[in-house]
DRENDREN-922760 format. One line per field, with one value per residue (C-alpha): x, y, z; residue in one letter; residue number from 1. Coordinates in steps of 0.05 Angstrom, whole numbers. Each point is the difference from the previous one (the first is absolute). Example, Ala and Ser with C-alpha at 12.3 -4.5 7.8 and 13.67 -1.06 7.14 Angstrom:
2
c1: c(246,27)
c2: c(-90,69)
c3: c(156,-13)
residuo: c(A,S)
num: c(1,2)
This chain:
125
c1: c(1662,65,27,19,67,6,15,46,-5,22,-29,47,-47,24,81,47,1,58,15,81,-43,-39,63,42,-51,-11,81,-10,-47,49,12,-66,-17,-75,-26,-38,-37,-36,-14,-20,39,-19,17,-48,56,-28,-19,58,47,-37,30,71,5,-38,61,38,-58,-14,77,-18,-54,-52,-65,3,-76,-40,-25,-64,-38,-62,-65,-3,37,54,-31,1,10,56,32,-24,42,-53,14,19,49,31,-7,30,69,-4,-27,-26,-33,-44,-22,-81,-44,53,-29,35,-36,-66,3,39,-21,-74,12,-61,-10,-31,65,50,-45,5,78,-2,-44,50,61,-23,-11,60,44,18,4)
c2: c(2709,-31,30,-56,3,14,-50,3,-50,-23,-53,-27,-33,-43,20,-1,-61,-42,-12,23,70,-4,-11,47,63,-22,10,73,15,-20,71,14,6,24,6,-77,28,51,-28,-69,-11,-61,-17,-56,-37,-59,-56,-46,49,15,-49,15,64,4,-13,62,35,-16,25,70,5,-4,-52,-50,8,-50,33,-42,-60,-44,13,-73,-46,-48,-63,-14,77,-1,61,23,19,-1,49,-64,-22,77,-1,-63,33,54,39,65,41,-4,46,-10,39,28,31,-44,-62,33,25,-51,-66,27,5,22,39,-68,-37,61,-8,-82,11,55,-38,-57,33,29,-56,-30,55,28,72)
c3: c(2266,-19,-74,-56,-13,-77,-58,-59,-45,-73,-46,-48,-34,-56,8,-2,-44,33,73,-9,-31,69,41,-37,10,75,9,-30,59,58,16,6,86,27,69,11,63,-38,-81,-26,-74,-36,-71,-44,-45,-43,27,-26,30,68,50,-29,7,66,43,-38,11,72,21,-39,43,-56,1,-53,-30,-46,-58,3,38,-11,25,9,48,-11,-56,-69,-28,-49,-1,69,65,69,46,48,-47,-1,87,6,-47,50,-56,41,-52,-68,-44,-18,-40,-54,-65,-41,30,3,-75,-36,47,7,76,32,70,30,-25,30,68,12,-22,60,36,5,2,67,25,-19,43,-60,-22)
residuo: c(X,X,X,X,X,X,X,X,X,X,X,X,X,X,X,X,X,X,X,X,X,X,X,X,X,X,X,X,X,X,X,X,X,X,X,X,X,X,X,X,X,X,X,X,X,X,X,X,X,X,X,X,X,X,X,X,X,X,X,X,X,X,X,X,X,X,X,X,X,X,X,X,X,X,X,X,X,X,X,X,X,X,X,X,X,X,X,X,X,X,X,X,X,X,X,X,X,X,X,X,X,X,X,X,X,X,X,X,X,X,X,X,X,X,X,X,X,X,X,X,X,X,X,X,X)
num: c(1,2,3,4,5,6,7,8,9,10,11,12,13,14,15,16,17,18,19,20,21,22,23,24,25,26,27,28,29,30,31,32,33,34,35,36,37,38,39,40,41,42,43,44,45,46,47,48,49,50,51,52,53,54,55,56,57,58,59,60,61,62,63,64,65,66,67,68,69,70,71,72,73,74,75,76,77,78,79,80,81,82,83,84,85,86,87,88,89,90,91,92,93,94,95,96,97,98,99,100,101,102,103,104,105,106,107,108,109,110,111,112,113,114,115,116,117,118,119,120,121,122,123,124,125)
């Protein structure tokens, strides 16, 4: 049996509230060094900072993660990012399923499981 290598991960949620904030906390954590052959770290910044910071990310060594997707697929959803649409900006990971979306957005196990569902099958993690 092969062992999953372990995860650390950080949502940011709704900060911080500018991209130079975002920029400016990601230049603190140059120093920072971990082993990529043995953990995963990925960090969920907002959406309107996600593909900027990526690249700062990426060189650090950590994933840059969506915070959310849609359970449907690309179309008229206003507001919604498809898990193609996150694939195809070499977006490798999303975050699904958070308590905040299931209690304040009425998120419902079927809803966390066709967001899964189609991550998956998008190659994404």
């Amino acid at each position: 049996s092969s062992v999953r290598k372990p995860i650390i991960g950080g949502n940011w949620k709704c900060n911080p509230k500018t991209l130079a904030e975002a920029t400016a906390l990601l230049s603190e954590w140059k120093s920072v060094s971990f082993d990529k052959r043995k953990i995963d770290v990925y960090v969920c910044p907002m959406m309107p900072h996600l593909l900027k910071v990526k690249p700062v990310m990426q060189k650090m060594g950590i994933s840059a993660c969506a915070q959310n997707c849609s359970k449907t697929a690309e179309g008229a959803f206003t507001g919604e990012v498809s898990v193609g649409q996150l694939a195809g900006a070499r977006v490798d990971w999303t975050l699904v399923g958070h308590s905040e979306r299931r209690a304040k957005y009425g998120e419902s196990d079927q809803d966390v499981a066709d967001k899964v569902e189609k991550a998956l099958a998008a190659g994404l993690k």
